[in-house]
Each structure stands twice: as structure tokens, then as C-alpha cells.
TORVEXDO-919973 format. One record per residue: residue number from 1; residue in three letters; x, y, z of N, C-alpha, C in turn. Coordinates in nm, 2 decimals. Example, Ala and Ser with C-alpha at 12.3 -4.5 7.8 and 13.67 -1.06 7.14 Angstrom:
// TORVEXDO-919973
  pos  code     n.x     n.y     n.z    ca.x    ca.y    ca.z     c.x     c.y     c.z
    1   ALA    1.32   -0.57    0.78    1.23   -0.45    0.78    1.32   -0.33    0.78
    2   SER    1.28   -0.22    0.71    1.37   -0.11    0.71    1.29    0.00    0.79
// end
This chain:
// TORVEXDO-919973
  pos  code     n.x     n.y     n.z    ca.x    ca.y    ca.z     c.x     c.y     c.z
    1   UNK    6.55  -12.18  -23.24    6.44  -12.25  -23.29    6.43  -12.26  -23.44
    2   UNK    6.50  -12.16  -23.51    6.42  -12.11  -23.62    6.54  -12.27  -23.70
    3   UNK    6.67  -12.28  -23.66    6.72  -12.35  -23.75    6.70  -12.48  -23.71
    4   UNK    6.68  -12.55  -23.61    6.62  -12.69  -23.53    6.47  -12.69  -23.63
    5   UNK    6.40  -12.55  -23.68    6.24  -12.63  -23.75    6.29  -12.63  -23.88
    6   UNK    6.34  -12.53  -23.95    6.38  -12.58  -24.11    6.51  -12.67  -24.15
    7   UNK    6.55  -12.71  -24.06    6.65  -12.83  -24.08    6.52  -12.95  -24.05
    8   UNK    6.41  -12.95  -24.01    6.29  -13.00  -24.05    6.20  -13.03  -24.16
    9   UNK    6.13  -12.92  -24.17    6.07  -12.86  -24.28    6.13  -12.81  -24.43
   10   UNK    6.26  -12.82  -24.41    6.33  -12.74  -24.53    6.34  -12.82  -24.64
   11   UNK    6.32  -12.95  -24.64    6.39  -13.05  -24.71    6.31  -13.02  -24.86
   12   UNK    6.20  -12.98  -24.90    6.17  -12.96  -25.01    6.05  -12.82  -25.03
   13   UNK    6.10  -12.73  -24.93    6.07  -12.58  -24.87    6.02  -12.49  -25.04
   14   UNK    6.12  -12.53  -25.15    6.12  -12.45  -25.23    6.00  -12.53  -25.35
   15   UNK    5.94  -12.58  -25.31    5.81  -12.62  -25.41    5.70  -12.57  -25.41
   16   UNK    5.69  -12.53  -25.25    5.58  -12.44  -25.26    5.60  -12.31  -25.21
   17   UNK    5.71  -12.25  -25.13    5.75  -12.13  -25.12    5.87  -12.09  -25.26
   18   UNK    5.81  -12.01  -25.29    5.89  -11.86  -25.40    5.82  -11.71  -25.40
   19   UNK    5.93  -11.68  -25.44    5.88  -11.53  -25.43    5.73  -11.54  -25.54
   20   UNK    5.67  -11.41  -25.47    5.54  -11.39  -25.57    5.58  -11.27  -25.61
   21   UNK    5.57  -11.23  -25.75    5.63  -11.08  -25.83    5.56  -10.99  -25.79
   22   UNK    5.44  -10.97  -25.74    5.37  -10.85  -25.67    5.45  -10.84  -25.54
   23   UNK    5.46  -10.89  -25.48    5.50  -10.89  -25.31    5.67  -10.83  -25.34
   24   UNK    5.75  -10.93  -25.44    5.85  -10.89  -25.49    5.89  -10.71  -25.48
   25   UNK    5.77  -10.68  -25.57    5.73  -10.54  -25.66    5.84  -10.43  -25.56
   26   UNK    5.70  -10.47  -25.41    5.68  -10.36  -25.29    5.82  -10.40  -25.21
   27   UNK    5.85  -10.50  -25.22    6.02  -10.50  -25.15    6.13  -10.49  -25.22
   28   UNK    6.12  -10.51  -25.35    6.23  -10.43  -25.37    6.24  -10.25  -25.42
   29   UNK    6.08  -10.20  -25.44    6.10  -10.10  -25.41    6.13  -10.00  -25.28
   30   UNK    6.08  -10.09  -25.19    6.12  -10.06  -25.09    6.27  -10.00  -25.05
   31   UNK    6.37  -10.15  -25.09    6.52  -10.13  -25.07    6.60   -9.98  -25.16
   32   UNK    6.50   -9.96  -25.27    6.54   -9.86  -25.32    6.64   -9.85  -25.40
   33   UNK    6.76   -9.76  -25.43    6.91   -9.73  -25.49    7.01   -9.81  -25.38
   34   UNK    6.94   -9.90  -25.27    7.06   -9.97  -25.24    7.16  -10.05  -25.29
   35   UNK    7.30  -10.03  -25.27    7.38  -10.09  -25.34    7.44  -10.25  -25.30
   36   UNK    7.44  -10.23  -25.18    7.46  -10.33  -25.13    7.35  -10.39  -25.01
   37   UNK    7.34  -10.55  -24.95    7.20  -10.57  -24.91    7.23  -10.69  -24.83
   38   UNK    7.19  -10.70  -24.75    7.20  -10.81  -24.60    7.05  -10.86  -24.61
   39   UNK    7.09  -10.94  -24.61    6.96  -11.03  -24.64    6.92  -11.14  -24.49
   40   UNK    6.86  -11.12  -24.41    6.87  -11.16  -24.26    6.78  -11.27  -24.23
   41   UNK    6.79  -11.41  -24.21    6.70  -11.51  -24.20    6.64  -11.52  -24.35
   42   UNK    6.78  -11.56  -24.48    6.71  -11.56  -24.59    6.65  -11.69  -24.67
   43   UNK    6.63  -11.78  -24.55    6.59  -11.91  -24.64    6.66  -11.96  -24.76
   44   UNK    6.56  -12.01  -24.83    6.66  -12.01  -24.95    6.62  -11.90  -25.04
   45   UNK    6.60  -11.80  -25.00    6.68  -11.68  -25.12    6.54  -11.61  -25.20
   46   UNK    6.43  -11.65  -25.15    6.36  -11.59  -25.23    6.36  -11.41  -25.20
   47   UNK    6.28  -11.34  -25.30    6.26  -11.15  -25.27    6.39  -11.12  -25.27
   48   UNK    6.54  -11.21  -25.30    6.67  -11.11  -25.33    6.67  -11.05  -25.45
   49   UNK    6.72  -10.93  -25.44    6.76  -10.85  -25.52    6.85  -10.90  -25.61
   50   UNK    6.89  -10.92  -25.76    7.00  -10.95  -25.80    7.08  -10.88  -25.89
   51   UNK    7.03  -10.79  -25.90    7.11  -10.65  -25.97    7.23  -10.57  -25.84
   52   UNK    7.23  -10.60  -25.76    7.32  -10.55  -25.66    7.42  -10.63  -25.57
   53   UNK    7.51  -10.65  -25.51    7.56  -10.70  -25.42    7.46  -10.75  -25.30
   54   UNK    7.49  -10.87  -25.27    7.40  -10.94  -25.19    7.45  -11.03  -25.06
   55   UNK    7.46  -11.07  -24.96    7.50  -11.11  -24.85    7.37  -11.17  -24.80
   56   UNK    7.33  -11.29  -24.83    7.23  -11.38  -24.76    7.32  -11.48  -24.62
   57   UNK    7.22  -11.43  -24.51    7.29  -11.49  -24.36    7.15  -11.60  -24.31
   58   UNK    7.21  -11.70  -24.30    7.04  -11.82  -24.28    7.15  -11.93  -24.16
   59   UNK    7.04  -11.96  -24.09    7.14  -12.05  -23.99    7.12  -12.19  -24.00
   60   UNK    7.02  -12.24  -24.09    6.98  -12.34  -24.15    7.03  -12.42  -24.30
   61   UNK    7.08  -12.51  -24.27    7.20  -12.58  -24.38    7.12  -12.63  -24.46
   62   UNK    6.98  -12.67  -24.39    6.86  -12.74  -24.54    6.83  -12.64  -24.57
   63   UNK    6.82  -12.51  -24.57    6.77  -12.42  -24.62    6.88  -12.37  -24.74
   64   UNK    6.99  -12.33  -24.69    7.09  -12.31  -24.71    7.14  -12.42  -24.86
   65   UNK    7.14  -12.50  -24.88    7.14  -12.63  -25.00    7.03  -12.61  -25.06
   66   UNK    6.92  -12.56  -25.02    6.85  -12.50  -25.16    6.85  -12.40  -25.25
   67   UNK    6.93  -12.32  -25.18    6.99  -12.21  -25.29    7.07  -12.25  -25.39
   68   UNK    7.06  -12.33  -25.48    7.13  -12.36  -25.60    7.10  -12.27  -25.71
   69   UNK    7.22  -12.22  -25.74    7.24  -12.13  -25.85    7.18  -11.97  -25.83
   70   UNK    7.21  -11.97  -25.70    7.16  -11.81  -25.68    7.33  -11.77  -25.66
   71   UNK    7.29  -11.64  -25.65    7.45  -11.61  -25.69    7.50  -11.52  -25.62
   72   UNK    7.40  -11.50  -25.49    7.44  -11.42  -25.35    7.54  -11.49  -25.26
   73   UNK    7.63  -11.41  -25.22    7.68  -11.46  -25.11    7.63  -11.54  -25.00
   74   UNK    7.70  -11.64  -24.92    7.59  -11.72  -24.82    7.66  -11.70  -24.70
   75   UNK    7.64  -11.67  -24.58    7.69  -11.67  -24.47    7.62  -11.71  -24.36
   76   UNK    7.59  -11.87  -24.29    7.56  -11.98  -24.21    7.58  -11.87  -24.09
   77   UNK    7.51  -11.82  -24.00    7.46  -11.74  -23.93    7.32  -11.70  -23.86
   78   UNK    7.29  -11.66  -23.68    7.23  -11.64  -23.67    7.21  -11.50  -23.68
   79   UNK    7.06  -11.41  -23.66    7.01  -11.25  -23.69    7.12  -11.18  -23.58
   80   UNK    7.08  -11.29  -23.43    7.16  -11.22  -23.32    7.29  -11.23  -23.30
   81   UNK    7.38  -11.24  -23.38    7.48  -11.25  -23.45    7.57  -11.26  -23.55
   82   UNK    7.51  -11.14  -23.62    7.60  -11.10  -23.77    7.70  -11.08  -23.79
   83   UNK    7.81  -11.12  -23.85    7.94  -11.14  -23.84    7.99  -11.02  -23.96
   84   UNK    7.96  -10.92  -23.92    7.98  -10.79  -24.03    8.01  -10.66  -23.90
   85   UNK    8.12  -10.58  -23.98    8.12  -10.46  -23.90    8.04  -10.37  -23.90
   86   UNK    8.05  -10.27  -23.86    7.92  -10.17  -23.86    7.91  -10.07  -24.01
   87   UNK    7.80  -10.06  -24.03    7.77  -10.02  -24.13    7.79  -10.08  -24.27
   88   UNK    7.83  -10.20  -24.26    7.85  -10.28  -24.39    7.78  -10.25  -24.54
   89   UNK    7.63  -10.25  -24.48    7.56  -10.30  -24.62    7.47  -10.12  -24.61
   90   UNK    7.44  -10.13  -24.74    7.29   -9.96  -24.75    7.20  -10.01  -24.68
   91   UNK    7.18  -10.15  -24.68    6.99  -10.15  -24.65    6.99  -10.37  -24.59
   92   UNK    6.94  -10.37  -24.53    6.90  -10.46  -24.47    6.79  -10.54  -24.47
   93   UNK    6.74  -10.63  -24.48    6.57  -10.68  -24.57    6.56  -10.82  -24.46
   94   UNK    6.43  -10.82  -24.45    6.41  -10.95  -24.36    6.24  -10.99  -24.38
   95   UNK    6.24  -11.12  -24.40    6.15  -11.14  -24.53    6.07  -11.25  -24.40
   96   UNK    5.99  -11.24  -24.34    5.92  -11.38  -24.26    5.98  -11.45  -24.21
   97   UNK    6.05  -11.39  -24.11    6.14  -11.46  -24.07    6.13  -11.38  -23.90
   98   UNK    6.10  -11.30  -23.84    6.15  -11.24  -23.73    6.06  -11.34  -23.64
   99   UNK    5.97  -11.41  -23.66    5.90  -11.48  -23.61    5.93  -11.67  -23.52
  100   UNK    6.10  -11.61  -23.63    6.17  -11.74  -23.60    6.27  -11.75  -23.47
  101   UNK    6.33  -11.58  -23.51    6.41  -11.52  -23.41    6.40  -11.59  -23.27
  102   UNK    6.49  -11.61  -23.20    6.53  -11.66  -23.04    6.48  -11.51  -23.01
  103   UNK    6.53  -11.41  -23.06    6.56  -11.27  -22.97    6.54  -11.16  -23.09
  104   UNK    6.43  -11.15  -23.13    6.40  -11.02  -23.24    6.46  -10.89  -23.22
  105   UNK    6.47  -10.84  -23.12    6.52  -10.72  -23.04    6.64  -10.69  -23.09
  106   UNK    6.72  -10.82  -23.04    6.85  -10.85  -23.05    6.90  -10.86  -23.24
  107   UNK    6.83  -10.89  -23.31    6.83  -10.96  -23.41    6.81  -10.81  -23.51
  108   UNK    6.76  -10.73  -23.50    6.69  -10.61  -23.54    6.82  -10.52  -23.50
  109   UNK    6.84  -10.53  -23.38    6.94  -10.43  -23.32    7.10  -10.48  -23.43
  110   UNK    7.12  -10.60  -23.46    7.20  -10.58  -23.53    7.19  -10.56  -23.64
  111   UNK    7.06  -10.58  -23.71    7.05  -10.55  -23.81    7.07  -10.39  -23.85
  112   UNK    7.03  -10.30  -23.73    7.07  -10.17  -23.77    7.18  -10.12  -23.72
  113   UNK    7.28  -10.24  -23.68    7.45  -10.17  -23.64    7.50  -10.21  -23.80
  114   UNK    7.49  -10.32  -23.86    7.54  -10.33  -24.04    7.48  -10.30  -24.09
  115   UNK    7.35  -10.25  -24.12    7.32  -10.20  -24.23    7.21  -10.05  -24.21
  116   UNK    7.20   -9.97  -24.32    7.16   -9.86  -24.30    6.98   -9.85  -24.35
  117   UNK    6.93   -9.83  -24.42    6.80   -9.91  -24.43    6.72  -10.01  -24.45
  118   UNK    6.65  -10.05  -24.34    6.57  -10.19  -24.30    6.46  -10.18  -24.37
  119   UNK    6.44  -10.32  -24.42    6.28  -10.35  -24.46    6.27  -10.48  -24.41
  120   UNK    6.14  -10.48  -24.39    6.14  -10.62  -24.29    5.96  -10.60  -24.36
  121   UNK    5.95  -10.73  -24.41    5.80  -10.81  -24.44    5.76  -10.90  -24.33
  122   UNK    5.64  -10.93  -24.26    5.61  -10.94  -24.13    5.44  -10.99  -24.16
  123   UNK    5.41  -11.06  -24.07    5.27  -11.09  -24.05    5.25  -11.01  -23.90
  124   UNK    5.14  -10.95  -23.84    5.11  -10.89  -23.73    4.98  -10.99  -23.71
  125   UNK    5.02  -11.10  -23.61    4.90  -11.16  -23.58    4.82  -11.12  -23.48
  126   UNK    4.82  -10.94  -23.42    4.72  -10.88  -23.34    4.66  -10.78  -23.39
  127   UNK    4.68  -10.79  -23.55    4.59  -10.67  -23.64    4.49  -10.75  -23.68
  128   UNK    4.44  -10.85  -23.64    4.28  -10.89  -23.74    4.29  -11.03  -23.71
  129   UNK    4.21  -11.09  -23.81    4.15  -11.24  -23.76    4.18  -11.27  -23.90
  130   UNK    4.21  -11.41  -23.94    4.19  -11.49  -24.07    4.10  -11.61  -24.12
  131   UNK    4.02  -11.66  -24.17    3.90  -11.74  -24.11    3.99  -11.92  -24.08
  132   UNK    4.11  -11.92  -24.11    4.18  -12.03  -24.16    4.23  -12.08  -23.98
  133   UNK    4.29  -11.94  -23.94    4.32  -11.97  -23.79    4.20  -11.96  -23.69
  134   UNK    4.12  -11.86  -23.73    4.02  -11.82  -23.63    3.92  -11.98  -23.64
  135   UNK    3.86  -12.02  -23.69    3.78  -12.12  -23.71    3.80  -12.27  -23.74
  136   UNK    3.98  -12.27  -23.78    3.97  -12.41  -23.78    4.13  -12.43  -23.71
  137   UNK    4.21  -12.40  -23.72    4.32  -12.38  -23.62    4.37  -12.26  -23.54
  138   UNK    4.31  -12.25  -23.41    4.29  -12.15  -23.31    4.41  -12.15  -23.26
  139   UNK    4.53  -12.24  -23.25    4.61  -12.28  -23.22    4.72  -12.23  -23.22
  140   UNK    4.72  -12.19  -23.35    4.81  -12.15  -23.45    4.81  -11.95  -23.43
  141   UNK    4.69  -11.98  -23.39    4.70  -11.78  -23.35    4.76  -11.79  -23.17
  142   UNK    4.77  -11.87  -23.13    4.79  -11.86  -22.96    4.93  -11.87  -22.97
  143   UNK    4.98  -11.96  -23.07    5.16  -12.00  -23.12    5.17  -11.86  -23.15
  144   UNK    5.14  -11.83  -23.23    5.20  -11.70  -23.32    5.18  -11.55  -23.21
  145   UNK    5.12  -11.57  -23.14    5.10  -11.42  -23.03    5.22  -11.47  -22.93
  146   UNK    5.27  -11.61  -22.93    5.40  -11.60  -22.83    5.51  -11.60  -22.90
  147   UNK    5.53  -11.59  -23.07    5.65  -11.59  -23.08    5.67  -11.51  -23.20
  148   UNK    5.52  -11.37  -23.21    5.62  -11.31  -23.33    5.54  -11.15  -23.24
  149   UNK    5.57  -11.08  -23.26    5.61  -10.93  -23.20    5.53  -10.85  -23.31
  150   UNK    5.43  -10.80  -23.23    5.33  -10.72  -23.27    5.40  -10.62  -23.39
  151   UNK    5.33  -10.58  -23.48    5.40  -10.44  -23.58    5.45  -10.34  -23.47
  152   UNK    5.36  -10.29  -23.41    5.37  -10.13  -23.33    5.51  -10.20  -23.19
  153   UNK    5.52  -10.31  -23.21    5.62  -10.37  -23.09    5.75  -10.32  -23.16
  154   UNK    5.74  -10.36  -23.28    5.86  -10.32  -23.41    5.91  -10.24  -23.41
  155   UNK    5.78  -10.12  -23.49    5.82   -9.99  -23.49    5.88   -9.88  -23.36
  156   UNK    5.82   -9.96  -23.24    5.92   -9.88  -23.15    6.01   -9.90  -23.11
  157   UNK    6.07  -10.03  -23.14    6.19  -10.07  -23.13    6.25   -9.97  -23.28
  158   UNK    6.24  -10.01  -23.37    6.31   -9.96  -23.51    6.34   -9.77  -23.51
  159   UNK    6.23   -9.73  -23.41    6.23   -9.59  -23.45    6.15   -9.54  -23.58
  160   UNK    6.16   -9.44  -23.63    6.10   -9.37  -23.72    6.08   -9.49  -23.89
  161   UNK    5.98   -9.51  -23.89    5.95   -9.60  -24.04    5.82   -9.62  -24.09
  162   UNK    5.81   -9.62  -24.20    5.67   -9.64  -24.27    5.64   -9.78  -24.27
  163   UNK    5.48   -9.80  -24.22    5.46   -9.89  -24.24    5.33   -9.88  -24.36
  164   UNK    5.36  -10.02  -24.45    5.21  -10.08  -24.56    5.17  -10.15  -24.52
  165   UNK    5.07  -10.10  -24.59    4.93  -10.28  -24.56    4.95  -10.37  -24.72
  166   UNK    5.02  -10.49  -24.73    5.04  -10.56  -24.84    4.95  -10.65  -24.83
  167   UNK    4.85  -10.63  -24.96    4.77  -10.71  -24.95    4.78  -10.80  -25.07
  168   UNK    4.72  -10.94  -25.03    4.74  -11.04  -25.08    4.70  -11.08  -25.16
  169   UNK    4.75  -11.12  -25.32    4.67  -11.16  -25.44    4.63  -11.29  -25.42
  170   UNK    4.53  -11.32  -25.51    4.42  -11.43  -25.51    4.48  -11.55  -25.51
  171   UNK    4.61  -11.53  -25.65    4.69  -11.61  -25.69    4.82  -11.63  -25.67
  172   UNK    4.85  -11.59  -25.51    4.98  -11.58  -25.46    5.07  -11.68  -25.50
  173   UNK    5.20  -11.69  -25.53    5.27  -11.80  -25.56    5.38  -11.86  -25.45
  174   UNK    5.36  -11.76  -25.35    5.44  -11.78  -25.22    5.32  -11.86  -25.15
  175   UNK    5.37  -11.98  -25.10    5.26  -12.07  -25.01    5.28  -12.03  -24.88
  176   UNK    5.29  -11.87  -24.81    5.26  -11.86  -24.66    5.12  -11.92  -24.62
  177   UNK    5.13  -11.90  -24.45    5.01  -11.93  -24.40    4.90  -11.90  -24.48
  178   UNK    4.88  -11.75  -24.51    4.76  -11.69  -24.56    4.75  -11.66  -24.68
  179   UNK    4.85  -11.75  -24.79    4.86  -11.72  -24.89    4.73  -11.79  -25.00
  180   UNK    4.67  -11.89  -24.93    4.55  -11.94  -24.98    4.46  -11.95  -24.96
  181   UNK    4.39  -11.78  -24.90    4.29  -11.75  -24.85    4.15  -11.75  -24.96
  182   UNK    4.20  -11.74  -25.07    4.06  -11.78  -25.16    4.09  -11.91  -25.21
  183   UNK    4.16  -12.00  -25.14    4.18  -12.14  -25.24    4.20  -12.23  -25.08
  184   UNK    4.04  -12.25  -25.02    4.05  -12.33  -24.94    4.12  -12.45  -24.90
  185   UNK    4.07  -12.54  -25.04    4.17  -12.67  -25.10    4.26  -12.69  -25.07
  186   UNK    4.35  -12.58  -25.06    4.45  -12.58  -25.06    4.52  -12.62  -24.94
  187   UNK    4.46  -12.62  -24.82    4.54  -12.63  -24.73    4.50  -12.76  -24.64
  188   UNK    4.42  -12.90  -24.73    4.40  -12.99  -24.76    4.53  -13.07  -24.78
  189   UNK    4.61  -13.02  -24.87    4.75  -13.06  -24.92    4.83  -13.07  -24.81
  190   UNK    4.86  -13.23  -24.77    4.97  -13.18  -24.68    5.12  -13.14  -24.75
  191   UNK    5.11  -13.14  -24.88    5.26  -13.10  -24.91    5.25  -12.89  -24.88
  192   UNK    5.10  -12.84  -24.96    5.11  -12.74  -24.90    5.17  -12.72  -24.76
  193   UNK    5.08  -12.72  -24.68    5.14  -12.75  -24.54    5.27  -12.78  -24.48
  194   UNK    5.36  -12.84  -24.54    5.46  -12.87  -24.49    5.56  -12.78  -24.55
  195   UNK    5.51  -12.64  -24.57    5.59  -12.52  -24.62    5.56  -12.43  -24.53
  196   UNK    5.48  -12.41  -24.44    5.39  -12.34  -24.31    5.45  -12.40  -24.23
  197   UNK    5.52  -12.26  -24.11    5.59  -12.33  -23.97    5.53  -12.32  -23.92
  198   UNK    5.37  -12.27  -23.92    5.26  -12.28  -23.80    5.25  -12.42  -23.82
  199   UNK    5.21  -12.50  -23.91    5.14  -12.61  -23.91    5.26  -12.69  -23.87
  200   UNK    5.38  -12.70  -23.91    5.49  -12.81  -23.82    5.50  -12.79  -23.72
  201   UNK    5.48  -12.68  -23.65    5.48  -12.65  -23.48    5.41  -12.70  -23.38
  202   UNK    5.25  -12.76  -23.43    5.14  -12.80  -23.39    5.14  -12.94  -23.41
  203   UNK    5.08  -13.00  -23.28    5.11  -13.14  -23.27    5.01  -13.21  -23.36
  204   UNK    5.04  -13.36  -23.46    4.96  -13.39  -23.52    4.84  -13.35  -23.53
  205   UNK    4.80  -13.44  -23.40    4.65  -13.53  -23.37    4.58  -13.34  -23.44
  206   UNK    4.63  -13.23  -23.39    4.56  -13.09  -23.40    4.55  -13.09  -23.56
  207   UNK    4.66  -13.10  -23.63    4.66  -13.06  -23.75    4.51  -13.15  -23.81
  208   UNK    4.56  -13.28  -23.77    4.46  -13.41  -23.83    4.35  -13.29  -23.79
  209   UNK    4.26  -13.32  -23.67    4.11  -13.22  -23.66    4.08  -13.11  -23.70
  210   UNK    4.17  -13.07  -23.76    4.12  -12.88  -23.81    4.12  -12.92  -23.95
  211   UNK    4.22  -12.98  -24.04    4.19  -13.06  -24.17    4.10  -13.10  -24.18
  212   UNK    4.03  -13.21  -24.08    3.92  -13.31  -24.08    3.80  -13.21  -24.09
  213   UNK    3.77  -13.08  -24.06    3.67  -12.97  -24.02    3.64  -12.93  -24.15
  214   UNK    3.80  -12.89  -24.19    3.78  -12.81  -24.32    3.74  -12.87  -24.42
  215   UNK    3.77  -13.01  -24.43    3.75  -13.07  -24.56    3.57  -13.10  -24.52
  216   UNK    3.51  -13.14  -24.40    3.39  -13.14  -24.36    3.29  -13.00  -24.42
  217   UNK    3.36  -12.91  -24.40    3.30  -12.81  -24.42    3.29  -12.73  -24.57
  218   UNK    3.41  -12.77  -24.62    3.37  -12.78  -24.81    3.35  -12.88  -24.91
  219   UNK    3.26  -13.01  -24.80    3.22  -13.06  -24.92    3.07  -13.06  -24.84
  220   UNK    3.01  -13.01  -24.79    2.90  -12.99  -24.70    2.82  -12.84  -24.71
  221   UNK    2.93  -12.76  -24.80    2.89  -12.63  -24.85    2.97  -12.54  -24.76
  222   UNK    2.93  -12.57  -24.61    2.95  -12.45  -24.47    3.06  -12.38  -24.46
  223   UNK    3.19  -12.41  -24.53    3.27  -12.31  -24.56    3.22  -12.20  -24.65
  224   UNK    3.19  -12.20  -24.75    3.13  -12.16  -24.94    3.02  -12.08  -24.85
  225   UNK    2.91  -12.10  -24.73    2.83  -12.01  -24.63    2.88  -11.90  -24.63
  226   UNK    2.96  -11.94  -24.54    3.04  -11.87  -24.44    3.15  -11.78  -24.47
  227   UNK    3.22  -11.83  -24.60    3.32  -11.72  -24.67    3.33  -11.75  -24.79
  228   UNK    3.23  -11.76  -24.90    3.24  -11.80  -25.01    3.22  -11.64  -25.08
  229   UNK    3.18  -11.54  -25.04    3.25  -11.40  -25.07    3.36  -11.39  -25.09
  230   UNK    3.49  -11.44  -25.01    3.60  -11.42  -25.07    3.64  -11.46  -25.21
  231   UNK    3.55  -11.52  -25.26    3.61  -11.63  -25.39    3.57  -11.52  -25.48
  232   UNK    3.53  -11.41  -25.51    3.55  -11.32  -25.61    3.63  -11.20  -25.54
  233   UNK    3.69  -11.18  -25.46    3.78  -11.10  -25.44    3.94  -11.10  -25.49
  234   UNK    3.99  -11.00  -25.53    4.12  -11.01  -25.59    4.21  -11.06  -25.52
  235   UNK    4.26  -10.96  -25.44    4.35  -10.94  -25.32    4.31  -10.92  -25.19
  236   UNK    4.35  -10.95  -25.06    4.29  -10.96  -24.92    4.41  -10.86  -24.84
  237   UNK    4.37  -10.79  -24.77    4.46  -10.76  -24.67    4.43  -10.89  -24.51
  238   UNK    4.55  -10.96  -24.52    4.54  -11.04  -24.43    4.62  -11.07  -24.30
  239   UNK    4.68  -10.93  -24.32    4.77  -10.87  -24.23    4.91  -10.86  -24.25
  240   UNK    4.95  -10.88  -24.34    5.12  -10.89  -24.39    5.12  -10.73  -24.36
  241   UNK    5.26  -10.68  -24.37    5.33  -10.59  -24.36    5.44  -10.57  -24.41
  242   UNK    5.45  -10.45  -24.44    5.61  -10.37  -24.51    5.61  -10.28  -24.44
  243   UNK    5.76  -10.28  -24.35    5.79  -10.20  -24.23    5.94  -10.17  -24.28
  244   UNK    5.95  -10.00  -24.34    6.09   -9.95  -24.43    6.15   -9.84  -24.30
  245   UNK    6.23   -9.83  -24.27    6.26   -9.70  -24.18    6.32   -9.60  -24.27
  246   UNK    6.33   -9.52  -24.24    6.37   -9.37  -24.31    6.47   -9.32  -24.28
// end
């Protein structure tokens, strides 16, 4: 699936997805004194490390052509199929992406036959509510409970690992789903949006009516009601996750 939607979606991916330096911060401290780094469903390349040896594996060719001028290795590959012997790399990183996976299980399990410590950044869409899915695309949480694997689903697959709660600055510069939780507006934009694989997954006419709500609802006040508290908050925990094993 994952390379059939960003051979979609990918064509101009990198205008509103980049790394954000805080999120950055916590994954590459995460990876630690790793020397070497497998980079697993890497899009185009954002949160790599570039002080170390790098091996970015993405199965998506529009993805893949947007990495210009990064200076990681590229290897056209699916997760459940890594074309590395065992133990290859120190540490393994997988950045929003397990959600794309055909077979996460599968996809993880090789990740920990090449490489030796995993970090995997993750949304858990059965730890909490977001007001963006809960209230104006409900849809988008029913998608995401069938195709991305609870945290605690992870961690018992992975075995022993720490998990964080990464919470999310006001002014994120990565355009995920929840990345514009204090900047309603924002997801008005259909270019926003067309960096979001919830919203390419969902059929028009849906997108058009939950748009149609929201923009209803902030020029009518009833959003600014309803959650206009968040607009002086810094950072949100909105369920992202850093999941390191030990």
C-alpha cells in the first residue's frame, strides 16, 4: 500500500513535510553513539542522522527522487524485506511509517534481524482523541485503528523498550496529521492536506464535508468555543510516540 499511495501523494511531499528540530532533538538522541543506521520506510529522508553512516530503504520512487542532495545511501525496498544480513547496522529508526506497512510484524522483525537498536516514532491512534478526527473527520480514526498497531501491540512484539510521550510544538514544521493542532486554518489548505495519508485515503465527497464543517465552524466562532484554549498552549501531547528498545 504504502508505495501504490506515495507514488501518489509524493509528488511534492517535501513542502510541507520536514523534519521539525525538536522532534529531531528526541530521535536522534534516541539513536545515541550509533555508528551505523537503517533507516526503514524513509520517505524522503527527513530525522536522518548525518554525522554517521546511513542506509535509507523506501519502496517509493516519488519519494525516493526527492531526496536530492542528501547524501545517505538509498536502497528501493520493502520493511518486509531488507536486503541486509544480520546484524548490519547499531540501530534501526523508523519514522511514520509502520502505519504504511503491508505486515508491521514482519517489517519490525526484520528490522531487528539487521539492526541492533530500534527507534520507531509512531502515532497510537487508541491512546486519546484529537478534536480534528474526533469532530470533523471520524473517518480517519476508523482508517487508522485498521492499519496502524496500537503502541502496547509494538512493545510486545519489540520486547523490552522505553516508551515517550512526544509532545507536539505549537509551531511544528513537519505537516503530520496533528501537526496543526493550534493552527486550525491550516488544514483548510488543500496543499497542507495533500502531505497527510489519512486525508488521500478518504474518499473526496468526505474530505469536501469535514472541510466544509471546519471552515463553517471558524468563521462562526464554534471551533474558537469549543477549543480555542488550545491557542495559548505551547506543545500538545497528541499521541506521537518514541518507542527505543534497550
Amino acid at each position: 500500500m504504502a508505495q501504490h499511495l506515495y507514488d501518489q501523494i509524493g509528488h511534492q511531499y517535501t513542502s510541507t513535510r520536514r523534519a521539525d528540530p525538536r522532534i529531531a532533538g528526541a530521535i536522534l538522541g534516541a539513536l545515541g553513539d550509533a555508528d551505523s543506521v537503517v533507516n526503514v520506510g524513509a520517505g524522503a529522508g527527513a530525522y536522518e542522522p548525518v554525522d554517521r553512516l546511513l542506509v535509507a530503504v523506501e519502496p517509493s520512487w516519488k519519494m525516493i527522487e526527492q531526496r536530492l542532495g542528501k547524501a545517505s545511501l538509498i536502497v528501493q525496498a520493502s520493511a518486509e524485506a531488507l536486503p541486509f544480513p544480520v546484524g548490519t547496522f547499531d540501530a534501526g529508526m523508523a519514522v511514520l511509517t509502520l502505519h504504511h506497512w503491508a505486515d508491521w510484524r514482519r517489517g519490525l522483525a526484520e528490522m531487528k534481524r539487521v539492526a541492533g537498536r530500534l527507534v520507531i516514532f509512531m502515532i497510537d491512534p487508541r491512546a486519546g482523541t484529537f478534536w480534528l478526527t474526533r469532530s470533523y473527520f471520524p473517518e480517519i480514526v476508523e482508517l487508522d485503528r485498521g492499519r496502524c498497531p496500537s503502541v502496547g501491540e509494538v512493545v510486545d512484539h519489540l520486547g523490552d523498550c522505553d516508551v515517550h510521550h512526544v509532545a507536539i510544538p505549537h509551531d511544528c514544521v513537519d505537516g503530520f496529521l496533528a501537526a496543526f493542532w493550534r493552527r486550525p486554518e491550516a488544514y483548510l489548505d488543500s496543499r497542507v492536506r495533500a502531505g497527510m495519508s489519512g486525508f488521500a485515503l478518504l474518499d473526496q465527497d468526505v474530505v469536501d464535508r469535514g472541510v466544509a464543517r471546519l471552515r463553517s465552524d471558524l468563521e462562526s466562532g464554534a471551533w474558537d468555543r469549543r477549543f480555542g484554549h488550545l491557542r495559548s498552549l505551547d506543545a500538545l501531547d497528541v499521541c506521537y510516540r518514541l518507542l527505543v528498545t534497550n
